[in-house]
C-alpha positions as CSV (number, residue, x, y, z in Angstrom):
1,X,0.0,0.0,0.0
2,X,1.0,3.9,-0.7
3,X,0.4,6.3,1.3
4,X,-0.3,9.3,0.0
5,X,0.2,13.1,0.9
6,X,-1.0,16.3,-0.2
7,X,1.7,18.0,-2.7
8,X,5.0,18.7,-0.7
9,X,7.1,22.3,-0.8
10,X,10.1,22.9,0.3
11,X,10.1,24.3,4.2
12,X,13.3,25.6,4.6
13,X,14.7,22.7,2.7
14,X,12.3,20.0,4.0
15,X,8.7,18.9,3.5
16,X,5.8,20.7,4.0
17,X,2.3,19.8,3.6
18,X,-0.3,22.6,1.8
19,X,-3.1,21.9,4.6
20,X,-3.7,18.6,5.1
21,X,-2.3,14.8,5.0
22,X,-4.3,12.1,3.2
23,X,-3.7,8.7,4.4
24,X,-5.2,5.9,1.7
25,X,-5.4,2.3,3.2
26,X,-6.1,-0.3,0.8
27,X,-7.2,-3.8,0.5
28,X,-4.9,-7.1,1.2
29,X,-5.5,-8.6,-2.4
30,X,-3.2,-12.4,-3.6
31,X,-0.9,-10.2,-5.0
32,X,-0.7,-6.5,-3.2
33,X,-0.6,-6.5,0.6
34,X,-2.7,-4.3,2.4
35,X,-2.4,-1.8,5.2
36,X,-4.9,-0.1,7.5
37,X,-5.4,3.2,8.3
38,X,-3.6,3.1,11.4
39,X,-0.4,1.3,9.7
40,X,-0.6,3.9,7.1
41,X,-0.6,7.0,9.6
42,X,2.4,5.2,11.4
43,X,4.3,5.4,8.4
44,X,3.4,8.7,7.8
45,X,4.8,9.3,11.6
46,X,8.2,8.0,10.4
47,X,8.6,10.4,7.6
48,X,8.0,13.1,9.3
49,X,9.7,11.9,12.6
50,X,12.9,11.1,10.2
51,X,12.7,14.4,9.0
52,X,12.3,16.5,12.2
53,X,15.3,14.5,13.8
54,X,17.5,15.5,10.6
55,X,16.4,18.5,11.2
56,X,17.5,18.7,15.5
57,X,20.7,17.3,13.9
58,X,21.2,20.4,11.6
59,X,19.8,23.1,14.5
60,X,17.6,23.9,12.0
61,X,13.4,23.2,12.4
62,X,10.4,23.9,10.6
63,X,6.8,24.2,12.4
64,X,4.8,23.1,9.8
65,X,6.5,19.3,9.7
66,X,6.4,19.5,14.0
67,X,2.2,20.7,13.5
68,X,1.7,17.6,11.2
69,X,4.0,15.2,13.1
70,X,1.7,16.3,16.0
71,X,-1.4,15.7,14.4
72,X,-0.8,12.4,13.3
73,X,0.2,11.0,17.1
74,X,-2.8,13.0,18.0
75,X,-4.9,10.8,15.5
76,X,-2.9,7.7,16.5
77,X,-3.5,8.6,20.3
78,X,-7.6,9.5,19.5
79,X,-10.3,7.3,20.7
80,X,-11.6,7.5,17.5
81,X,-9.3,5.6,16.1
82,X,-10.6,2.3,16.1
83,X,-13.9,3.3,15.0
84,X,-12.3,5.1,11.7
85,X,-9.5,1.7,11.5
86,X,-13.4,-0.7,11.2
87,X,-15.4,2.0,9.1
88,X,-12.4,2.1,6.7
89,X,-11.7,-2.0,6.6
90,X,-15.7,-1.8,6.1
91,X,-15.8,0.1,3.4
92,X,-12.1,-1.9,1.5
93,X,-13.7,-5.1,2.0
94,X,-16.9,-3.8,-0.5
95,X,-14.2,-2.3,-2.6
96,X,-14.5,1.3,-2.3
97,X,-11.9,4.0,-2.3
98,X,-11.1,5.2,1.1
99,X,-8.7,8.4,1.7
100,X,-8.8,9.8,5.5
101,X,-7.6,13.7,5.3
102,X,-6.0,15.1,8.5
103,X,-6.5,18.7,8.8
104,X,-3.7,19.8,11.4
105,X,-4.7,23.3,11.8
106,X,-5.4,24.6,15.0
107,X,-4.7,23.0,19.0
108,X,-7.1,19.9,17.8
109,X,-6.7,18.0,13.8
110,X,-9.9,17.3,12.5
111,X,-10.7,14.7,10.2
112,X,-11.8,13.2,7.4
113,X,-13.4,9.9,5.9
114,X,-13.3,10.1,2.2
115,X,-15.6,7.0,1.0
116,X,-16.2,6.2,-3.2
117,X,-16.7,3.7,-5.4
118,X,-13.6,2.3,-7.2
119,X,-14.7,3.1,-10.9
């Protein structure tokens, strides 16, 4: 499985999200594994961990990779989680497209459960 994010820039040489981070689990099929939306928002969490730790190395840091690495251990930390990890799987297992967007804006993310038919 991919996980995708918005369009990166460069933040003071680094990544940097527009507003949000999408997070698309898919389906275990014979030939593709699969991942759920919690394994997808923890590899998320290690691209932008690796990145704020290159970062600390250089003294250098960018807020906008420390907001989203915050918002995604706030989503991994949420009691939500589970419910969003089952609606997700639901929805794979009648094979629709899911995408979760993460908006980290503010003291709290919100989010949000993107659900369509594959075409």
């Amino acid at each position: 499985m991919r996980c995708l994010l918005a369009p990166r820039m460069a933040c003071a040489g680094g990544i940097k999200d527009l507003d949000r981070i999408e997070l698309v689990p898919r389906h275990s099929t014979r030939e593709i594994p699969g991942k759920c939306l919690g394994c997808a928002a923890k590899h998320e969490l290690n691209i932008y961990l690796g990145e704020l730790l290159s970062r600390y190395e250089k003294g250098d840091k960018c807020e906008e990779v420390e907001k989203r690495f915050e918002a995604l251990v706030s989503f991994l930390e949420s009691p939500g989680l589970e419910r969003l990890v089952n609606e997700s799987e639901k929805y794979l297992a009648e094979e629709r497209e899911v995408k979760l967007i993460i908006y980290p804006d503010g003291s709290q993310p919100k989010y949000e459960l993107i659900v369509k038919w594959q075409p």
